[in-house]
C-alpha positions in Angstrom: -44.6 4.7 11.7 -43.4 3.9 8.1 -41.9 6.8 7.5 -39.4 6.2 11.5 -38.9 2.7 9.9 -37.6 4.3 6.5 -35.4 6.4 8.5 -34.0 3.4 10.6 -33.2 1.8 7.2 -31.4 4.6 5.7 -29.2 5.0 9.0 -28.8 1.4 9.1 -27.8 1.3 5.4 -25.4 4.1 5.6 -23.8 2.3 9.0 -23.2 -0.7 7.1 -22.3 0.2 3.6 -20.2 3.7 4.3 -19.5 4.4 7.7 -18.7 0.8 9.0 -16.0 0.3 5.7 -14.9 4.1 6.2 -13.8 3.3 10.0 -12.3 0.0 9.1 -10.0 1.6 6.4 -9.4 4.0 8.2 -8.2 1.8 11.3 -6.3 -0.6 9.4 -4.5 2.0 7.5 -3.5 2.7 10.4 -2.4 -0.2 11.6 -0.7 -0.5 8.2 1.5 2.4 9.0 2.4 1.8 12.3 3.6 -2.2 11.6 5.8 -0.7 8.3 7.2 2.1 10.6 8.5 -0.7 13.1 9.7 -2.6 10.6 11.7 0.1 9.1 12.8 0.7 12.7 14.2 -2.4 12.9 15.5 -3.2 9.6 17.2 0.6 10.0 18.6 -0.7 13.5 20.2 -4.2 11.6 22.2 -2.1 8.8 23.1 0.8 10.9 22.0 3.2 7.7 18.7 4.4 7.2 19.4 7.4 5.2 17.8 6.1 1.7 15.6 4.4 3.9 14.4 7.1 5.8 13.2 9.2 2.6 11.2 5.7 1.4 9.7 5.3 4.9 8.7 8.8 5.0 7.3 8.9 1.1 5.4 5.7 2.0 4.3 7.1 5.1 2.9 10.5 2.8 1.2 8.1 0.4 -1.0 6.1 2.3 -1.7 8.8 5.5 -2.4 11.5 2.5 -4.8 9.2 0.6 -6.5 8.0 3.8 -7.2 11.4 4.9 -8.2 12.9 1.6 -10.5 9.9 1.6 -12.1 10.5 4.6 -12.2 14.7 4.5 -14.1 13.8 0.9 -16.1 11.4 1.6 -17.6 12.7 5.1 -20.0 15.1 3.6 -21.5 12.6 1.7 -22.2 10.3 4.8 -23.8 12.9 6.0 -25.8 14.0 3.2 -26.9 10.9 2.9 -28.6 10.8 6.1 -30.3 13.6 6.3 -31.9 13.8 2.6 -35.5 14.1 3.1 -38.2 16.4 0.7 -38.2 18.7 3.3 -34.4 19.1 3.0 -34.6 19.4 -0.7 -36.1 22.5 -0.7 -33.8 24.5 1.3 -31.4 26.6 -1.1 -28.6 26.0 1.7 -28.9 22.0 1.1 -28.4 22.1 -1.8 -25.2 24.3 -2.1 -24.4 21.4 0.3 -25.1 18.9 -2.1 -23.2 20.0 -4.4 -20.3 20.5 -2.8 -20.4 16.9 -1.1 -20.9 15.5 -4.7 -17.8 17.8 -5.7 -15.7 16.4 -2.8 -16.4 13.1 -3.5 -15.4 13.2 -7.1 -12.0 15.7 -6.2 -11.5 12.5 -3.5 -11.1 10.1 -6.8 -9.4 12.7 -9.0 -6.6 13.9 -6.4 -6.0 10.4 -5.1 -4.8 9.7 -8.8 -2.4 12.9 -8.5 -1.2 11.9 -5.2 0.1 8.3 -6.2 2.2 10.0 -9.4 3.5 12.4 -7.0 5.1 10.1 -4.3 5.1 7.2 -6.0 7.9 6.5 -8.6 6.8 3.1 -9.3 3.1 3.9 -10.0 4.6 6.8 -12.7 6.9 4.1 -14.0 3.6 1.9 -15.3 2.0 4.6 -16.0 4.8 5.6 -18.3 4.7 2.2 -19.9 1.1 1.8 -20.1 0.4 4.5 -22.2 3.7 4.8 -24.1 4.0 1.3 -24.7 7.5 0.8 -23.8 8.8 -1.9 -21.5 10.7 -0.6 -18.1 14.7 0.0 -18.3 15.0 -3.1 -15.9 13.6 -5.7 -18.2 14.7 -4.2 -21.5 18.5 -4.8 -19.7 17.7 -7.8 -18.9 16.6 -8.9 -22.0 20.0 -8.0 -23.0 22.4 -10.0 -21.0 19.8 -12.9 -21.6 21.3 -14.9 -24.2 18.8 -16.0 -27.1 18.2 -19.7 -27.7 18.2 -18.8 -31.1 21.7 -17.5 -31.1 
């Protein structure tokens, strides 16, 4: 019997800790999208334009329905794997190709993600930019200009 009540634990833990926080990201990412879309809607049916809006909307819309899905194609086969190690598993040649490629999705989840936000998002390459060059954005370096010194 200790070895069914090991097994409960392991679902349980895996229920709570992966596939319980997996589901609600994934369902309020959702939500997320759905609430900015109507907003855009709206705000696009106030000014009568939505052209530069449009291309935002659908950027935004890329961004967070790309990383949510990379997240959960990637993480998946770790949920999985998770519940079914076992000794017995272990030994199977086939498991273990398995294993490795659910640990090599799970890291590609982490390293893409990264790629994804410098690709649509011109704001997160901005920082970037300045983080590792050191230099402060073209918006504040102009407005350090018009702002008069107290000095002066």
């Amino acid at each position: 019997m200790r070895g069914r009540e090991q097994q409960v634990y392991q679902v349980m833990l895996e229920l709570v800790f992966k596939i319980g926080p997996t589901l609600l990201l994934a369902g309020l990412n959702l939500r997320i999208m759905l609430v900015y879309r109507r907003a855009c809607n709206k705000r696009r049916r106030r000014r009568q334009s939505g052209g530069g809006y449009l291309a935002e909307e659908r950027r935004l819309m890329l961004l967070l329905g790309s990383t949510s899905l990379l997240f959960l194609v990637c993480v998946s086969p770790m949920v999985f794997l998770n519940l079914t190690l076992s000794q017995d598993n272990l030994a199977h040649f086939a498991y273990q190709v398995f294993r490795a490629l659910a640990n090599l999705l799970e890291v590609t989840n982490y390293s893409l993600t990264f790629y994804i936000y410098c690709l649509f998002s011109e704001d997160f390459r901005n920082t970037l930019r300045r983080t590792f060059t050191g230099a402060s954005s073209v918006g504040s370096s102009i407005q350090q200009q018009r702002t008069p010194s107290p000095i002066s």
